[in-house]
N, C-alpha and C positions, 0 to 999 in steps of 0.2 A: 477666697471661697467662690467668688462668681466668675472667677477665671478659670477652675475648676469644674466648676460649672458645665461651663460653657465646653471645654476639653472637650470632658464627657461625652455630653450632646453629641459633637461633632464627631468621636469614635462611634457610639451607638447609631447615628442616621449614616455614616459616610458610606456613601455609593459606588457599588461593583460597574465594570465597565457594560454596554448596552448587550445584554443575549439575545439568540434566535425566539426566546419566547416571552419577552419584550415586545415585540413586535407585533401581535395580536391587540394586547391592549394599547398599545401606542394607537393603531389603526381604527378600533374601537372610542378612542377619546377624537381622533380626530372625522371621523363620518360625523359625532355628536357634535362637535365645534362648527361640522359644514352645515348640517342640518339648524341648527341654531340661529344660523346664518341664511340659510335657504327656506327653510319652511314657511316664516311669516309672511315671504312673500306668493309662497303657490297655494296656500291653505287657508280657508276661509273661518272664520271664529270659531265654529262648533268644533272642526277636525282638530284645528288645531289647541282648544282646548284638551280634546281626545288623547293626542301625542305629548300633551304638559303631562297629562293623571298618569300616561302611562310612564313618563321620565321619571316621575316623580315615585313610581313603584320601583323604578331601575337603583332608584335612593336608596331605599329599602330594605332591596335585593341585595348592593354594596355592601349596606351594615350587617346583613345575615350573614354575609360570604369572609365577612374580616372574623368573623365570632366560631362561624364552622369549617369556615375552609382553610383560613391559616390558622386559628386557634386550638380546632376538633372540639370543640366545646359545641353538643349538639342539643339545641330548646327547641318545646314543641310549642313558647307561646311568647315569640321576640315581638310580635305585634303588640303585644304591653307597652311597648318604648314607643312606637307608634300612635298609639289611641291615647298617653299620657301627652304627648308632645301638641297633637290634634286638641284634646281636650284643654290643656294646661292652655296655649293658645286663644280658643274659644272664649273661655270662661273670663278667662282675664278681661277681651276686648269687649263683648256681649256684657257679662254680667256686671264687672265692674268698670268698665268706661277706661280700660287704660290700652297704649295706645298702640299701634301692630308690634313695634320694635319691644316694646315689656313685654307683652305678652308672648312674644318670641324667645324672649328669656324666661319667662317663668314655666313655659311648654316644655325647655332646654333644662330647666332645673327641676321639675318633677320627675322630669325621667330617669337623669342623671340620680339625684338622690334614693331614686328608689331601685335602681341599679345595684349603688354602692350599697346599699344595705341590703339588698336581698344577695348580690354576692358575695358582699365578706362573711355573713353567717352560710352559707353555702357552699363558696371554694375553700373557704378558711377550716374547713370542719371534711373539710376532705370528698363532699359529693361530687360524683363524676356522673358521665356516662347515662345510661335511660332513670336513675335515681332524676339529677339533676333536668330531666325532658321533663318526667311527671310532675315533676314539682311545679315549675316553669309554666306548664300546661293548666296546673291549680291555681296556680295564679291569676293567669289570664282568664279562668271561668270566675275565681271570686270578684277581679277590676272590672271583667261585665256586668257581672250582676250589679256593682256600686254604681256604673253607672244607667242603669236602669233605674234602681232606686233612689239615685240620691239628684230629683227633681230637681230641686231649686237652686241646684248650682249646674247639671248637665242636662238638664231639660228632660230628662227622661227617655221614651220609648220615641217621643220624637226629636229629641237631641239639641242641639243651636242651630239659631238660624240667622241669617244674617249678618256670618262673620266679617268684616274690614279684611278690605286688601291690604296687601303691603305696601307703606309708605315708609319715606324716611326724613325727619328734620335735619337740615345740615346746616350752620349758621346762615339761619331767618329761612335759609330755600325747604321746597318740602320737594322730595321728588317723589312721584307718584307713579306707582309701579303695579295697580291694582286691575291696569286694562288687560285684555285678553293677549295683546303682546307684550306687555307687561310684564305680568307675571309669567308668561312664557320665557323673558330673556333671564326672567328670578333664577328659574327653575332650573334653566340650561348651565346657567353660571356657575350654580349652586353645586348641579352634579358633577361638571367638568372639573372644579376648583377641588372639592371635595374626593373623586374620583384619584386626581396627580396627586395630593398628599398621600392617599392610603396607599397609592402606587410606591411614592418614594418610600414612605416607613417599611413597608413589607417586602422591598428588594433590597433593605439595610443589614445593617447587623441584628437589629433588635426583630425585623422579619426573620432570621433566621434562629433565634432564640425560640422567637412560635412556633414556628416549622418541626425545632426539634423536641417541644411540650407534646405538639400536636402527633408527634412521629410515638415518644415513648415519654412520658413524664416523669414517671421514674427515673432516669438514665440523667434527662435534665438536671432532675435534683440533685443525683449525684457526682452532676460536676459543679456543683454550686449555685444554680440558679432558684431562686427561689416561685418556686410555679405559682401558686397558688397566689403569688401576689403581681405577678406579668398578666394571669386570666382575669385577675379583677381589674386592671389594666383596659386590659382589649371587651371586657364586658361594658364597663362603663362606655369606651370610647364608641361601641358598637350599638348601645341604647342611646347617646347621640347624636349620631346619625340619622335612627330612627328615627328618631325626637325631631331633627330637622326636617326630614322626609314630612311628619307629619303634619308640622308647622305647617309646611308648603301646601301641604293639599289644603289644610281646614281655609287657609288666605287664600288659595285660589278656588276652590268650590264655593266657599261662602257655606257651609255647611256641613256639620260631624253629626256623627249617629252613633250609637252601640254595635253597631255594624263591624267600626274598626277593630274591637276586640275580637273578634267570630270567628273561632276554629277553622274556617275555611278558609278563610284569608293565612292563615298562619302556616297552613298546609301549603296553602300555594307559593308563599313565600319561599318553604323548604322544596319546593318543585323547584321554582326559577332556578335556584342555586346547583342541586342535583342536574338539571338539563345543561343549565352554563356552562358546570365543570369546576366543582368545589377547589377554592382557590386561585382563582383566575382573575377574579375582580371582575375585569371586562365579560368575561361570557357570560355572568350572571345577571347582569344590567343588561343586556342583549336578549338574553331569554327572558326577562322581566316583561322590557318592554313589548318583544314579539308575542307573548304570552297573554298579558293586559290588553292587546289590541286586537288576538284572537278571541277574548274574553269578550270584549264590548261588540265582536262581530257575531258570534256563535250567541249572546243572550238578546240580542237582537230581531232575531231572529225563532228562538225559543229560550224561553225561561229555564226549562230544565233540563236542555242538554247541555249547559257548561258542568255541574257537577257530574255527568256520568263521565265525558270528555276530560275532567280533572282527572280521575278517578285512571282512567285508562291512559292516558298518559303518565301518570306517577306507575304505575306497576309496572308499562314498558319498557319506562328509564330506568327502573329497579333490576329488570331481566335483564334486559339488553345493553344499556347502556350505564353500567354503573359510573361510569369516569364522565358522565356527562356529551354533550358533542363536540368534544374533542377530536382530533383527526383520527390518532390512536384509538381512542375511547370510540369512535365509530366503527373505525374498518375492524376491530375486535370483534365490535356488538354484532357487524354483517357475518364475520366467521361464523360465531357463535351460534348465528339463529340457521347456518346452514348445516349445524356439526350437530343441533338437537333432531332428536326425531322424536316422536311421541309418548310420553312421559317418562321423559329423560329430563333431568337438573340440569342446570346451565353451569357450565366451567368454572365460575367463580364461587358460586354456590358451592358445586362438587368440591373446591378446594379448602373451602371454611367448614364443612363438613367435615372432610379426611383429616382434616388441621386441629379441631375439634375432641375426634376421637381419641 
């Protein structure tokens, strides 16, 4: 049975030889690995906290791009898996005194469990498509509001504060990981290691079993795969992630808010991914991070021009660049904006239209 097992496994993950588009995220994993390596020593504590939050949004980004880009499974509110992981996290160390590594797991199990239960009654019942966004989106306004209300375990309107770094007990050693390089090398590790697994699963077989849910589900079905139980799959594994992402931030801020739920955040999530180029893994961690760090520069500056600045960037990428900045997905977007003249629909548009009709 566990030789069978094991088969399996090795049929489902075993790996095609290296492609030309490979080579993006190979290059993408390894500028991270040099930065990792380079930045502690040219960046002083603030910045280089600055470039953790944002790594740690490139997390994020990763978990949104396994659920919509190789799943097509599109939610308008995966920052749930986020702000449960953040919170689960918090509450654990703050309220009940246990210790980073539990409460890393119980961040990891709120998520995950509330995953697996919102998507088996969800994919198993057959919602798809903007059904399943709305839904997702209900969600995440009702887990706001609980944690608003529900005081005395999430602190409220002002949230925890004075979460514990990451530490670890390893017989009798404690290694402490809670300094500003610290948790810097946490976060590096976390996303590079994290990063090559989702790399290897999604260039396997069982990546191509996504590919072809996410192409036509139907067609899947009927060569025998069962969809709805591969998406509850890559949903749990994709609130996970999040879960992890958010662990990371609550130990490296030292503080969560109701913030993490926030429609805007959720938005921008589906941004990073859209600009990266749905699917890619690496582009979306790239525009994550390029995007968070234009974030913290542009509110800096003024409080209220990052949401117009969101706002106009997401319609751009919607016009222009649907496929993301991809090379393709660019030099299309520069045709396109030279073939429009004044109120005229954009090519892609014009063809889900006539496709439509």
């Amino acid at each position: 049975m566990f030789q069978r097992f094991i088969a399996h496994g090795r049929l489902w993950l075993a790996q095609p030889p290296i492609h030309r588009e490979d080579f993006s995220l190979i290059a993408t994993w390894a500028a991270i690995a040099v930065a990792a390596l380079v930045l502690p020593h040219c960046l002083g504590p603030y910045l280089l906290s600055t470039v953790r939050d944002a790594l740690v949004m490139g997390l994020l980004a990763l978990s949104y791009d396994l659920l919509w880009g190789r799943a097509g499974v599109l939610t308008l509110g995966h920052t749930v898996f986020f702000g449960l992981g953040a919170y689960g996290f918090a509450a654990a160390t703050v309220q009940f005194g246990q210790t980073p590594i539990i409460g890393l797991i119980i961040g990891l199990v709120c998520a995950i469990a509330v995953a697996a239960v919102l998507g088996y009654f969800l994919l198993f019942a057959g919602v798809r498509l903007h059904f399943f966004a709305i839904i997702s989106m209900a969600v995440l306004i009702i887990v706001q509001q609980l944690a608003t209300s529900w005081q005395s375990v999430t602190g409220g309107d002002t949230g925890l504060l004075g979460i514990p770094g990451l530490s670890v007990h390893l017989a009798g050693y404690t290694v402490d990981i809670s300094g500003a390089r610290g948790a810097w090398y946490a976060v590096t590790v976390t996303l590079l290691v994290l990063l090559g697994v989702t790399w290897l699963i999604c260039r396997s077989r069982y990546g191509n079993v996504l590919t072809a849910i996410a192409t036509n589900e139907w067609r899947a079905k009927a060569c025998g795969y069962h969809t709805s139980w591969h998406l509850l799959l890559v949903f749990i594994a994709s609130a996970g992630l999040a879960a992890i992402a958010g662990c990371l931030m609550a130990a490296s801020s030292g503080v969560v808010a109701p913030d993490v739920f926030s429609p805007v955040l959720a938005t921008e999530v589906i941004l990073w991914v859209a600009v990266g180029g749905r699917g890619t893994l690496g582009g979306p961690v790239v525009a994550a991070i390029a995007l968070t760090l234009l974030k913290q520069t542009v509110s800096s500056l003024s409080t209220d021009g990052w949401p117009l600045m969101l706002g106009t960037l997401f319609l751009g990428c919607v016009l222009f660049l649907p496929n993301g900045l991809r090379l393709r997905g660019a030099i299309a977007g520069v045709r396109r904006i030279g073939r429009m003249g004044v109120g005229r629909i954009p090519s892609h548009h014009a063809e889900r239209v006539e496709g439509g009709r």
